[in-house]
VEXFITOR-452905 format. One record per residue (C-alpha): x, y, z; residue in three letters. Coordinates in nm, 2 decimals, always signed. Each point is the difference from the previous one (the first is absolute). Layout:
((X,Y,Z),"ALA")
...
REM end
This chain:
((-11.25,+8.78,+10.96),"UNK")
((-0.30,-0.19,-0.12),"UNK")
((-0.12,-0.30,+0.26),"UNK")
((+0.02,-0.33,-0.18),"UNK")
((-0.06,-0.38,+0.13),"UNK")
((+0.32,-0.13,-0.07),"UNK")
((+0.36,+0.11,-0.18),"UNK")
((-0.03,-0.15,-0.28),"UNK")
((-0.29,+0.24,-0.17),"UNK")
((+0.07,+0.28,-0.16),"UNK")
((-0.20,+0.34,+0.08),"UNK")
((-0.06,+0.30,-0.26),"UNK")
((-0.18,+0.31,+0.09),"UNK")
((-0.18,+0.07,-0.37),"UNK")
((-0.02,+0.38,-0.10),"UNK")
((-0.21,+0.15,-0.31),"UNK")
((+0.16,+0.25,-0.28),"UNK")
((-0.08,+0.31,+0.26),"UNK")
((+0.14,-0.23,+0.29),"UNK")
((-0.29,-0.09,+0.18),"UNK")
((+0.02,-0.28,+0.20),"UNK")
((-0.21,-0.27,-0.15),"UNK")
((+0.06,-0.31,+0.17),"UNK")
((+0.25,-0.28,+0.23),"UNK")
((+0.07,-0.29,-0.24),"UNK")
((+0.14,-0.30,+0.20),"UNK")
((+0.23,-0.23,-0.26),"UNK")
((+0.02,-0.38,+0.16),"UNK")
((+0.22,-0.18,-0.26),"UNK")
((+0.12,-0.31,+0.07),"UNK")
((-0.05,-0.30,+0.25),"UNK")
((+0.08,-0.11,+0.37),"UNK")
((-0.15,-0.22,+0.19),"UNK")
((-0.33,+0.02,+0.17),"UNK")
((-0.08,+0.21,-0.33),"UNK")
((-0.30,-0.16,-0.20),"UNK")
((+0.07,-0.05,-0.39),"UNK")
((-0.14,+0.19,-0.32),"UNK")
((-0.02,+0.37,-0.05),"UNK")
((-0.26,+0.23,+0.08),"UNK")
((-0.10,+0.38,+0.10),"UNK")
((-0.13,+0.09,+0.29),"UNK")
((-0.09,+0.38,+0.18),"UNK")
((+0.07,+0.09,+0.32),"UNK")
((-0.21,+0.28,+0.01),"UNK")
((-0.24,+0.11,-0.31),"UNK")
((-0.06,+0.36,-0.08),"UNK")
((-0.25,+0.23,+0.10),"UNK")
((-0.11,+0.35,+0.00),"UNK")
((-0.10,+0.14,+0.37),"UNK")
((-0.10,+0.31,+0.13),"UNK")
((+0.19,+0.18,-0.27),"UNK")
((+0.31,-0.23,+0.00),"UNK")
((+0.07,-0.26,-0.30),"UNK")
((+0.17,-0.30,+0.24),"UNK")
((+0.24,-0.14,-0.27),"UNK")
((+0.01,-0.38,+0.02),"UNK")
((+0.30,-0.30,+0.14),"UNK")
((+0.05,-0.24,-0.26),"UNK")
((+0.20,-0.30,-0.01),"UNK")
((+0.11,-0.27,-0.25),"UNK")
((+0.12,-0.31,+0.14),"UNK")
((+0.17,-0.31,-0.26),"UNK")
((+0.27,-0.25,-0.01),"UNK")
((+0.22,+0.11,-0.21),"UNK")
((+0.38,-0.20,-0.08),"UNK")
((+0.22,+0.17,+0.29),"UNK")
((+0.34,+0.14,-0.04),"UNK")
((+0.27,-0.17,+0.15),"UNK")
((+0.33,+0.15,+0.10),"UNK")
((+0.16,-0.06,-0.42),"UNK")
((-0.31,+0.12,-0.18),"UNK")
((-0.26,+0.21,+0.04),"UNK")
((-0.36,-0.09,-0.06),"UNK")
((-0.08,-0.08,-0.31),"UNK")
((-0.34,-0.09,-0.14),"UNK")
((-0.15,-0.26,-0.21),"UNK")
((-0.22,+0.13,-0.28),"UNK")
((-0.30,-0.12,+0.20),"UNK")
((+0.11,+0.18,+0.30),"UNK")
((+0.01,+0.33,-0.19),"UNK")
((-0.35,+0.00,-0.07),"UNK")
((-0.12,-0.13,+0.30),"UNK")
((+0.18,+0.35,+0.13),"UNK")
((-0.16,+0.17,-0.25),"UNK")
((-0.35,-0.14,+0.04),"UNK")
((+0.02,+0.03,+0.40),"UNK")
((+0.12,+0.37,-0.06),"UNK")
((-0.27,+0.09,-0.23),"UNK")
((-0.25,-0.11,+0.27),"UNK")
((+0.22,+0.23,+0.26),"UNK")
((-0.02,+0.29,-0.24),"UNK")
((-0.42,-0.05,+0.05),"UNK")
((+0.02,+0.01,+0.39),"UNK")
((+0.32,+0.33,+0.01),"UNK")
((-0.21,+0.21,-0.25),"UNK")
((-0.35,-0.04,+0.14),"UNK")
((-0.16,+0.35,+0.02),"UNK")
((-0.36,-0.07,+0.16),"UNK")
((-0.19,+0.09,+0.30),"UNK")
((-0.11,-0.33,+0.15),"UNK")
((+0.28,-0.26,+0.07),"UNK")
((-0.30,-0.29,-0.09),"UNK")
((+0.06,+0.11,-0.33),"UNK")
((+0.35,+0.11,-0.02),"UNK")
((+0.27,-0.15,-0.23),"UNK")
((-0.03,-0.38,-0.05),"UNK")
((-0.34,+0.02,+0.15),"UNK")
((-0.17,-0.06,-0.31),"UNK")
((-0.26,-0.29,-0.23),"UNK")
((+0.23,-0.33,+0.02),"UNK")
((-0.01,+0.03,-0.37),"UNK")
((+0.15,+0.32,+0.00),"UNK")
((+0.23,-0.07,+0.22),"UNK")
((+0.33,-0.17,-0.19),"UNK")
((-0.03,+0.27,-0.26),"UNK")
((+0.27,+0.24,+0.17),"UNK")
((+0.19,-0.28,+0.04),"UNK")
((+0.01,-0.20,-0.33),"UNK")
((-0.02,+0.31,-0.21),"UNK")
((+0.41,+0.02,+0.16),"UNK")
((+0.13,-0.32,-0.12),"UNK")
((-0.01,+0.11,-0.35),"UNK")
((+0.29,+0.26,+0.05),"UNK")
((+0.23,-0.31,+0.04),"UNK")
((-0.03,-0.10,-0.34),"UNK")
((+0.08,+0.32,-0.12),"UNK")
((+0.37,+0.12,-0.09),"UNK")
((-0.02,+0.33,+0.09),"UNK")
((-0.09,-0.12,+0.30),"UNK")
((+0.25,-0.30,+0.07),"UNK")
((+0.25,+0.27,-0.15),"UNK")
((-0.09,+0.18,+0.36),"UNK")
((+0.12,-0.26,+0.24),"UNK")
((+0.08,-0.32,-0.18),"UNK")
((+0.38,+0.01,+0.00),"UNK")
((+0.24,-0.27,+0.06),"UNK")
((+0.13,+0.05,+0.37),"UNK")
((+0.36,+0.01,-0.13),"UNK")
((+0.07,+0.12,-0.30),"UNK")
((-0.34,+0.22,-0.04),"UNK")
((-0.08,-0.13,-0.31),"UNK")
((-0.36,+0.08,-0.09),"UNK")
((-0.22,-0.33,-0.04),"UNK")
((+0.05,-0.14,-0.34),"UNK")
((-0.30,+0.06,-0.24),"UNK")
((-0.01,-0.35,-0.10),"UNK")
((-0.07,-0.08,+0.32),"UNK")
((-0.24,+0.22,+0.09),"UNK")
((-0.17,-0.13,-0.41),"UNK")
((+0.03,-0.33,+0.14),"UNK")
((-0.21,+0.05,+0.35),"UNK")
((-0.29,+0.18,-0.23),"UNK")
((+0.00,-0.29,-0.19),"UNK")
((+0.02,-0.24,+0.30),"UNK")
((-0.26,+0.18,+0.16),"UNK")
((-0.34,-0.07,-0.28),"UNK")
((+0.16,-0.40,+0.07),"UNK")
((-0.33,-0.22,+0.02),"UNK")
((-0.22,+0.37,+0.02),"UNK")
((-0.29,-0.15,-0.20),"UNK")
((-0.04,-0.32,+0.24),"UNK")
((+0.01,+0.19,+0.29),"UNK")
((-0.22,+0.27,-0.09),"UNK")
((-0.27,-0.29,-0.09),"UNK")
((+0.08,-0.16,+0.38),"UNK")
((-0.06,+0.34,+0.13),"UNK")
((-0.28,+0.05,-0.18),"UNK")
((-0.14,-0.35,+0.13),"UNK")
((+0.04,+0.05,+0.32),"UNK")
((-0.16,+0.36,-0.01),"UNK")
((-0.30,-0.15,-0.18),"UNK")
((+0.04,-0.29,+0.26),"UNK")
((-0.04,+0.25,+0.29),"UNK")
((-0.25,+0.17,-0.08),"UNK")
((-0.20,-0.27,-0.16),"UNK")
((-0.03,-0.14,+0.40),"UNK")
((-0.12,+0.36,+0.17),"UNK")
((-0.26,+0.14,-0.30),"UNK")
((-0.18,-0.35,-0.03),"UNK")
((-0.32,-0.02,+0.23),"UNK")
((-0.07,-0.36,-0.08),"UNK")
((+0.11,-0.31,+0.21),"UNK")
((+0.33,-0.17,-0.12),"UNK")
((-0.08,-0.37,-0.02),"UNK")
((+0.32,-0.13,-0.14),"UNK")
((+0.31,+0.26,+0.07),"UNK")
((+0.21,-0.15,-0.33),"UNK")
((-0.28,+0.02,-0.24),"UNK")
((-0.06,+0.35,+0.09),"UNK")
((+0.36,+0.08,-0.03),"UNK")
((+0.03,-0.15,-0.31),"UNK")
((-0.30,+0.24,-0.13),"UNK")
((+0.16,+0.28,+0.15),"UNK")
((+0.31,-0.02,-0.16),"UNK")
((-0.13,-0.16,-0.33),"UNK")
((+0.09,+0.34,-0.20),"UNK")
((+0.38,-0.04,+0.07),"UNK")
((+0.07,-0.39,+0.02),"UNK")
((+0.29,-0.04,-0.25),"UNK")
((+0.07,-0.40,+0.13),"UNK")
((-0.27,-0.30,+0.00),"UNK")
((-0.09,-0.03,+0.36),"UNK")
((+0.12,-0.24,+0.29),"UNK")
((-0.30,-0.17,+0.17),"UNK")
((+0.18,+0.00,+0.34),"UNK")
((+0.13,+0.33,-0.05),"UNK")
((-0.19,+0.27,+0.23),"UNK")
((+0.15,+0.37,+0.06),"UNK")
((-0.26,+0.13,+0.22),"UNK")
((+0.09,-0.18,+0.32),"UNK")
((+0.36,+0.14,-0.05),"UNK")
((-0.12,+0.36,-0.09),"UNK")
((+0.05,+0.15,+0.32),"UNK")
((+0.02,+0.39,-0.12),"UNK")
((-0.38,+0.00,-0.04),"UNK")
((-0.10,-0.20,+0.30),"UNK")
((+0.22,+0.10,+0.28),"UNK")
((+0.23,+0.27,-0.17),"UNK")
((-0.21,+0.31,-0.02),"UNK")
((-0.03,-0.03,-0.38),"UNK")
((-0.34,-0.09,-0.01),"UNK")
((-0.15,+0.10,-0.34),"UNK")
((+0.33,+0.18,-0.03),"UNK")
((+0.24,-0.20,-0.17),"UNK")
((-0.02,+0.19,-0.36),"UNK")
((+0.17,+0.29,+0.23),"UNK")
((+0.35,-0.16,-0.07),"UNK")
((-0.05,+0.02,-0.42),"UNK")
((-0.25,+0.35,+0.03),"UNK")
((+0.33,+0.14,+0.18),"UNK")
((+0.21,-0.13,-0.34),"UNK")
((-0.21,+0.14,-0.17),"UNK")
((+0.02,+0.35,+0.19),"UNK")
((+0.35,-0.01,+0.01),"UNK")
((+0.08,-0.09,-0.33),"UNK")
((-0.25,+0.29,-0.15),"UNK")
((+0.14,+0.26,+0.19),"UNK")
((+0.37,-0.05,-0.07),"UNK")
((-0.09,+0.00,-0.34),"UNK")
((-0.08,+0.33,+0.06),"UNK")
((+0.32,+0.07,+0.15),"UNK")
((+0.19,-0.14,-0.30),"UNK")
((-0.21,+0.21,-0.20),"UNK")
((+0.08,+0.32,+0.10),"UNK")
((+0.35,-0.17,+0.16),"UNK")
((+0.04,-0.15,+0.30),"UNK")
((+0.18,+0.26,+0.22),"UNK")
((-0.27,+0.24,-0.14),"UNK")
((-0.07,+0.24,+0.30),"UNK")
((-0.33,+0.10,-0.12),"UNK")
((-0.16,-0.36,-0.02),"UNK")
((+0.22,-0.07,+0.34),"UNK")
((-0.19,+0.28,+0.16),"UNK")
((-0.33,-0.14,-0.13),"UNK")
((+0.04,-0.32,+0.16),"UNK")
((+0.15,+0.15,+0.35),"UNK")
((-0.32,+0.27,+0.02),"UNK")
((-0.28,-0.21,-0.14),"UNK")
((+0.07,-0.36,+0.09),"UNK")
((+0.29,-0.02,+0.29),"UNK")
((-0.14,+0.33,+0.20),"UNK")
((-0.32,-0.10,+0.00),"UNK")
((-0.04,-0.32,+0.16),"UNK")
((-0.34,-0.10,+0.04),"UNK")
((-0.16,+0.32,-0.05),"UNK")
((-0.20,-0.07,-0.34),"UNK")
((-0.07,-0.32,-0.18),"UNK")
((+0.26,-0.12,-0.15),"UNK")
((-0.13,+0.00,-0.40),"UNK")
((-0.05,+0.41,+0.09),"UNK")
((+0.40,+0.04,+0.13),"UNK")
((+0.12,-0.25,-0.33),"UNK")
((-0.20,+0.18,-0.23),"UNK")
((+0.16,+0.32,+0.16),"UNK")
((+0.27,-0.08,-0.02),"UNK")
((-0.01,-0.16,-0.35),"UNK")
((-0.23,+0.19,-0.18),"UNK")
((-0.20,-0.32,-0.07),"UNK")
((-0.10,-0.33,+0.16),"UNK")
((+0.29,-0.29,-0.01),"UNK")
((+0.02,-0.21,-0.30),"UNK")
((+0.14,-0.36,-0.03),"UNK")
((+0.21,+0.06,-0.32),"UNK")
((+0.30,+0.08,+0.18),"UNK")
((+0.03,-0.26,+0.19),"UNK")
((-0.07,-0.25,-0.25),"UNK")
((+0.26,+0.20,-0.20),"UNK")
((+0.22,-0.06,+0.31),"UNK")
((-0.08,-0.34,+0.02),"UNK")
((+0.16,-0.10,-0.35),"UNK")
((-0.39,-0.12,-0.06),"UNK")
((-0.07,+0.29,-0.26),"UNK")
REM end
């Protein structure tokens, strides 16, 4: 039996194809109380390689998921699904590190590396093929409906091109603040300069977002805001790989697992993508994605 901090998670001892052991993954679904909200992966002990011995790593996901109740199992919203997916994907980074130092073993990596394992996941829930694999109704087993599944794609590019132009504002916002050596004299003008290239309204002369902008002040994101659409990017570029050569393809699968989710932070990240890839990450894809091309 695997030790675990309380009943309710779930404990799987992961083995490879020759049935090496490869990792403890500790699944903490759904919520009790005393148990903070949101999802999130954490690792209980990273990999390593010692003395001759590859020290495989404990890895954990932890969300609040809808809880079964005596009459129905659990069953998942949509958002829920990719949250799993997205949380799993960042697992996946932690269980199949293969590096000598545990500094730079699986998640351990250049913030704006670090959601690509992760993102890169949520696109299988879009796909049929996919949703075929687990998306049945829990009592009759009907497969979900593909006008459902058309209708969530469609759903999903809702408002894209506004919210890639916030995005982009508050990347440019960001780093606007931490790559300008002059003193600020008046915090709005400078943010309205800063963000000049992707206004689409007329201004509001009381209106100010740096005072609210806590990511880049006290968040850690300092300078590092573009991370969250960089990672899109990523992600989106390197599915489209996948659905090139289709997404269950086991070659491109074992691309990604040896030169991106082994390797941690081993090599820059450009080197592993490129790898990977064959070439450097290109936005087309997720503007494609994005219903904006």
């Amino acid at each position: 039996t695997i030790d675990k901090y309380h009943p309710d998670v779930q404990t799987y001892e992961v083995r490879g194809e020759a049935n090496e052991f490869v990792a403890l993954f500790y699944a903490d679904f759904f919520p009790r109380t005393g148990k903070r909200p949101g999802a999130w992966m954490t690792s209980f002990k990273p990999q390593y390689i010692q003395n001759g011995v590859n020290d495989r790593p404990h890895v954990s996901i932890v969300c609040n998921f809808t809880p079964p109740t005596p009459s129905k199992p659990s069953l998942l919203t949509f958002n829920e699904v990719t949250t799993l997916f997205h949380e799993f994907g960042h697992a996946l980074h932690g269980m199949l590190a293969n590096t000598t130092y545990p500094s730079l073993s699986g998640t351990s990596v250049y913030w704006d590396f670090v959601e690509l394992p992760s993102q890169v996941m949520e696109n299988w829930c879009y796909e049929p093929e996919a949703l075929a694999l687990f998306a049945h109704h829990y009592e009759t087993g009907e497969v979900i409906p593909q006008n459902y599944v058309d209708k969530i794609k469609e759903s999903a590019s809702f408002m894209e091109g506004m919210a890639t132009v916030r995005q982009l504002s508050f990347g440019l916002l960001d780093m606007a603040y931490h790559a300008q050596v002059p003193t600020i004299d008046d915090v709005k003008t400078f943010e309205v300069a800063a963000t000049r290239e992707t206004a689409l309204y007329p201004d509001v002369a009381e209106n100010c977002v740096s005072p609210a902008f806590s990511h880049i002040f006290q968040g850690g994101y300092s300078s590092g805001y573009y991370s969250y659409k960089w990672a899109e990017v990523l992600d989106a570029d390197a599915f489209a790989y996948f659905q090139e050569k289709g997404i269950f393809n086991k070659e491109v699968g074992t691309q990604f697992k040896e030169n991106i989710l082994s390797k941690g932070g081993t090599a820059l990240p450009m080197e592993l993508y490129k790898k990977f890839r064959g070439q450097e990450p290109k936005p087309e894809a997720l503007l494609k994605r994005a219903g904006l091309l």
